[in-house]
N, C-alpha and C positions, 0 to 999 in steps of 0.2 A: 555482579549477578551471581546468585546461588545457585543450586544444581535445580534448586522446585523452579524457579524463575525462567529457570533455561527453557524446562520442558514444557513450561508453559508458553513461555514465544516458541516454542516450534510446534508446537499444536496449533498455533496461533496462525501462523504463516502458513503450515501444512494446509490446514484447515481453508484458508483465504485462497492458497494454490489448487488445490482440490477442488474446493464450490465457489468460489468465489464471494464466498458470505464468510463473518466471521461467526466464531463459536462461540454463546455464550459463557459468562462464569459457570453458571449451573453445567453445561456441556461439559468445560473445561473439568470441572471438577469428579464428574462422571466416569470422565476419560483416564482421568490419572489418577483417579480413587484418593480423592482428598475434600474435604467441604469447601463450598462455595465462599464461605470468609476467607480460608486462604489462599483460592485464587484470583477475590477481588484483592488481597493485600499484595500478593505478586504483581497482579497486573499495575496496581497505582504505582510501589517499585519500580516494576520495567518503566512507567512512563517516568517518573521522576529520575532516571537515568536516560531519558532519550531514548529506549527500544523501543517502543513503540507510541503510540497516542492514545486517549481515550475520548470519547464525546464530552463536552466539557458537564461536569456534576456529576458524570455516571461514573460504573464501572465498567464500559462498552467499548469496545475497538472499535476506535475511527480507523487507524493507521497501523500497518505493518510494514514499514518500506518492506519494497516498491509499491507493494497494494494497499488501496481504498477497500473501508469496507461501507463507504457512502457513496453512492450516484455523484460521479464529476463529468468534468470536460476531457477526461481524458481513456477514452475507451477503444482497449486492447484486447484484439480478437487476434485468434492463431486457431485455424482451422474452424471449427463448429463450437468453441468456449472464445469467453470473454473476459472480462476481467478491468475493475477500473484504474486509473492509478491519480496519484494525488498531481503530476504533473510532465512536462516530455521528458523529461529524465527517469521520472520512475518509470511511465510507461516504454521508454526504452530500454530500460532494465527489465522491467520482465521478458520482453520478447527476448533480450539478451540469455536471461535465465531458461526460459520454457521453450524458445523457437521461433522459426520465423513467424512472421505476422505479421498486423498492420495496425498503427495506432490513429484513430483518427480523434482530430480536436478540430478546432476554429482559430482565427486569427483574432485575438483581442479586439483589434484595431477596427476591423472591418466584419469580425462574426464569419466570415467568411469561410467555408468548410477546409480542413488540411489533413493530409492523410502522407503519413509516411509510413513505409514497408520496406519492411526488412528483409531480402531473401539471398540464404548460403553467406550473413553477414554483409550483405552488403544495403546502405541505403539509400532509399529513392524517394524524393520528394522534393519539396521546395519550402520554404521558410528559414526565417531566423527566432534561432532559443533565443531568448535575452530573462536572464535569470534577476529580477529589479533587485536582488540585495545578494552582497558576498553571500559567499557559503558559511563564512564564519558565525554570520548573523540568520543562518535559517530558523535556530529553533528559539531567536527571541519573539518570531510569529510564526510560526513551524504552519498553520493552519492559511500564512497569507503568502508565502513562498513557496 
């Protein structure tokens, strides 16, 4: 990762931590005073290095670990902001990152509502993560894991 690439995932992330939306190229390019070709060719980099994801065919951020920048199952509120994440791990990580909170999801199995909260580090809830493929294998479906 170059030094433009860098700045561009942390605008990227910033931006996703701040509004919870991601920032367009055009933004992106606004922001760090560069054209929009080079921060579409950054961002296809960062994803073909695994930093981040894009919607497939575009040059749009799906993904910044922890954060979604699409409507999922996994919705992470701390205080009066929200924030999605791609799964109970990244939503644990943000509230890790930003605060206590509470992530609520559903039970695959049963739909059934699940809410774990985190407060002063500590958590409270009920269920089991069961993560269906190694780690090593997340980004040969990074979008199914």
């Amino acid at each position: 990762m170059n030094d433009f690439e860098r700045h561009v995932r942390a605008h990227v992330i910033q931006t996703l931590r701040d509004t919870s939306a991601a920032p367009s190229a055009a933004t992106i390019a606004s922001v760090l005073g560069s054209s929009e070709a080079e921060v579409c060719l950054a961002l296809r980099c960062l994803a073909d290095e695994h930093r981040l994801v894009l919607l497939p065919g575009t040059d749009s951020v799906w993904m910044a670990h922890p954060f979604s920048a699409v409507v999922t199952d996994f919705l992470v509120r701390i205080g009066d902001r929200s924030w999605y994440a791609n799964c109970v791990w990244d939503g644990l990580s943000i509230i890790a990152l930003l605060g206590d909170g509470a992530l609520d999801t559903h039970s695959p199995a049963t739909r059934e509502p699940m809410r774990f909260s985190v407060t002063e580090g500590r958590m409270e809830g009920e269920g089991l993560v069961h993560f269906l493929a190694p780690a090593k294998a997340f980004w040969e479906d990074i979008a199914f894991t």
